[in-house]
N, C-alpha and C positions, 0 to 999 in steps of 0.2 A: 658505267661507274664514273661519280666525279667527284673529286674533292674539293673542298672549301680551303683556302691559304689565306692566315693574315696572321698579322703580328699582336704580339702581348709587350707591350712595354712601360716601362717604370724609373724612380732614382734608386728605390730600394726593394727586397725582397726576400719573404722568410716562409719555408716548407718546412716547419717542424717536422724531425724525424719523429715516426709514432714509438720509438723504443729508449726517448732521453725522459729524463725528470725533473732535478732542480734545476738543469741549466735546459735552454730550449735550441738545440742544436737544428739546423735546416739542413735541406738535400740544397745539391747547386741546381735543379732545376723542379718543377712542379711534376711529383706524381698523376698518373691516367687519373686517380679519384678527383686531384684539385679539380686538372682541367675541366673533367665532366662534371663536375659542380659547377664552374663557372659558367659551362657552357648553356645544362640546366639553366641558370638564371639569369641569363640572357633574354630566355623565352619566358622567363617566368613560372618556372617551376621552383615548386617548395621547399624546402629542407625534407631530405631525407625522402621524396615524395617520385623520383624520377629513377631512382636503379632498375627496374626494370626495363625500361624505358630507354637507355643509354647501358645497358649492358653489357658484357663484351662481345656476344654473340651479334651486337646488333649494330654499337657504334664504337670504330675504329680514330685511333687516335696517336698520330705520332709531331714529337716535341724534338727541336734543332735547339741549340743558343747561339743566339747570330752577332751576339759582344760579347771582349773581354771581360772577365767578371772576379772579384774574388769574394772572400767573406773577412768580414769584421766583429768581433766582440764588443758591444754596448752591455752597461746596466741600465736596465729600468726600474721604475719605480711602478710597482703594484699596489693596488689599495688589497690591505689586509680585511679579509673577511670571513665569519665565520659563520651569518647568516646573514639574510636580504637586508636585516636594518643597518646593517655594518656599512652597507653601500654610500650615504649619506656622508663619512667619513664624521660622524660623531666623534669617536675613539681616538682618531687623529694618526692611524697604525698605517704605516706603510710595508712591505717588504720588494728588496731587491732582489732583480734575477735579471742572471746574465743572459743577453738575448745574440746568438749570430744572425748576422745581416748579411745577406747577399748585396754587394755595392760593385758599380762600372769600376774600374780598373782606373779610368779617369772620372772622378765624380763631374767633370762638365757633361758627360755622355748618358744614356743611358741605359739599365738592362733591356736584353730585347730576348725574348723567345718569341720562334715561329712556331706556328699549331697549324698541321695537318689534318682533317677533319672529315670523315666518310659515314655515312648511315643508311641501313638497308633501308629502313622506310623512308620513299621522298617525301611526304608531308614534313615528318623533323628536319630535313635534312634543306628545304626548303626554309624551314620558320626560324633555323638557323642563319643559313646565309643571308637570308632577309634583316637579320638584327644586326648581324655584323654588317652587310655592305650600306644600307640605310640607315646604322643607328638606332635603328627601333630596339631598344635597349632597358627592359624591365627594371634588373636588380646589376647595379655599376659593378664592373669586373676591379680585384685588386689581388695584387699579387702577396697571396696567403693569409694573410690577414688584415682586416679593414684600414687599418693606419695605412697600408703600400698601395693605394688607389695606382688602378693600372688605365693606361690607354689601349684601346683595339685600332689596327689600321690593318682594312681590310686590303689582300694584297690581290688575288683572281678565284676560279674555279676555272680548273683543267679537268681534261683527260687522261689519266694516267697510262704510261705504254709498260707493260709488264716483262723487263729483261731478267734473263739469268747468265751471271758469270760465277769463274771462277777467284779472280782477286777484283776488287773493287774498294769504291772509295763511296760510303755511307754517310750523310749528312745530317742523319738523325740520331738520337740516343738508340743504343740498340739493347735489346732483350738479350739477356745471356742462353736464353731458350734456345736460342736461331742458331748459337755459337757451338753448339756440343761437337759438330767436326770440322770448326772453322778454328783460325788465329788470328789477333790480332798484332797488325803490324808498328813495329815502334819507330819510330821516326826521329830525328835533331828538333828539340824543343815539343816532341809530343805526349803530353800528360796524362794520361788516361786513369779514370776513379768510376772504382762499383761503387753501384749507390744499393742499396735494399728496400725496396719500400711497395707499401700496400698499389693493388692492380683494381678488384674490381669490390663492389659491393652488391649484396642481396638487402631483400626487406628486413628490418630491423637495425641496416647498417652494423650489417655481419660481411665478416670476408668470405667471400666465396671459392678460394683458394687461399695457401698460402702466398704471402712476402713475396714476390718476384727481384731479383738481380737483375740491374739495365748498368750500362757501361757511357760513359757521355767523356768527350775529348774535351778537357778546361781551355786549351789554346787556340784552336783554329775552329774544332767544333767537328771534325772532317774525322771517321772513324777505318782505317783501314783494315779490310776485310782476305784472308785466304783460304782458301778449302780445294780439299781433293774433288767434291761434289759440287754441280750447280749452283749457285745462289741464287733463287728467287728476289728479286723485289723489285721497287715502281721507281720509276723516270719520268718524273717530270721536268715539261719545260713551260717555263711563261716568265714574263715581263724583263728580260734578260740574265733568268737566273735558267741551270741547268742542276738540278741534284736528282741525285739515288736517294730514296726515302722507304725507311720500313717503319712499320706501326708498333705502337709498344705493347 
């Protein structure tokens, strides 16, 4: 088993939660769907054309945020439409909608999520790492929608060593799945925020289960873990980084 590491970074960034309406609220990091979309189109796969393909049974995927980050409220301006000829802006109609933006904590910085990335089949898992560490780069990655054009920088492919403890220190967002006999630990200046948000898709782009709950640390990023029982999860080390990573 190996995984793929490299980073997603930007100045801005917006994951629409799938349950707002007039106003277009974001998670503070990209749900499994984004990513497996972006990653999709990397290799050049279709809309809507790769859930089988990157399923969850198939390909595994866990998300860090490795900058301070907050969110801001902008308005935009929408072109009013209420069919295709309306696009032209004949009408002259606009409407505003308030949009949240994920923004660096210092705008000179910028957002950075790390992506974790494993695939039972080595041909995908192959024609991924090849885009990412060469560039071979189909459809450009951006973080949630086309206006937040994102950078890839690819970081190694490791070995992962599989420990289990009892209290540990988690580096990735974590599934509140994994949590049913664990706690989390609260620390001097440690934030922690459920996020809710879509996991996997089927053909039709139908969800294949309900909404999954993931928990993500806004300060340090670093999740601490307690339980009576074992903890499974992976240890990786490379390029002078050391983290405990679980997949979401």
């Amino acid at each position: 088993m190996e995984i793929l590491i490299f980073d997603l970074s930007g100045k801005m960034a917006h994951f629409r939660k799938y349950y707002t309406n007039s106003s277009s609220l974001t998670y503070y990091f990209p749900p499994r769907t984004v990513i497996i979309g972006l990653i999709a189109g990397l290799i050049g796969k279709e809309r809507d054309s790769y859930y089988e393909i990157f399923s969850k049974d198939k390909a595994y995927v866990g998300i860090s945020v490795k900058s301070n980050i907050k969110k801001i409220i902008q308005t935009v301006n929408y072109i009013w439409a209420e069919k295709l000829s309306d696009l032209n802006l004949s009408k002259g109609q606009h409407t505003q909608i308030p949009l949240e933006i994920i923004t660096p904590q210092n705008f000179d910085d910028l957002i950075r999520y790390r992506v974790y990335f494993y695939h039972k089949e080595n041909e995908i898992f192959e024609r991924v790492s090849d885009a990412v560490k060469n560039k071979n780069i189909v459809y450009p990655p951006y973080l949630g929608i086309a206006e937040f054009a994102a950078n890839i920088e690819f970081l190694d492919i490791v070995k992962p060593e599989i420990k289990s403890d009892k209290k540990l220190t988690i580096d990735t967002v974590v599934n509140l799945d994994y949590l049913n006999d664990c706690r989390l630990i609260s620390k001097e200046n440690c934030v922690y925020v459920k996020e809710r948000m879509p996991y996997d898709f089927e053909k039709g782009r139908i969800l294949s289960e309900p909404p999954k709950d993931f928990v993500i640390e806004i300060k340090n990023g670093k999740i601490e873990i307690e339980s009576e029982n074992e903890i499974q999860y992976y240890f990786l080390d490379y390029k002078l980084n050391k983290e405990n990573i679980l997949f979401m």
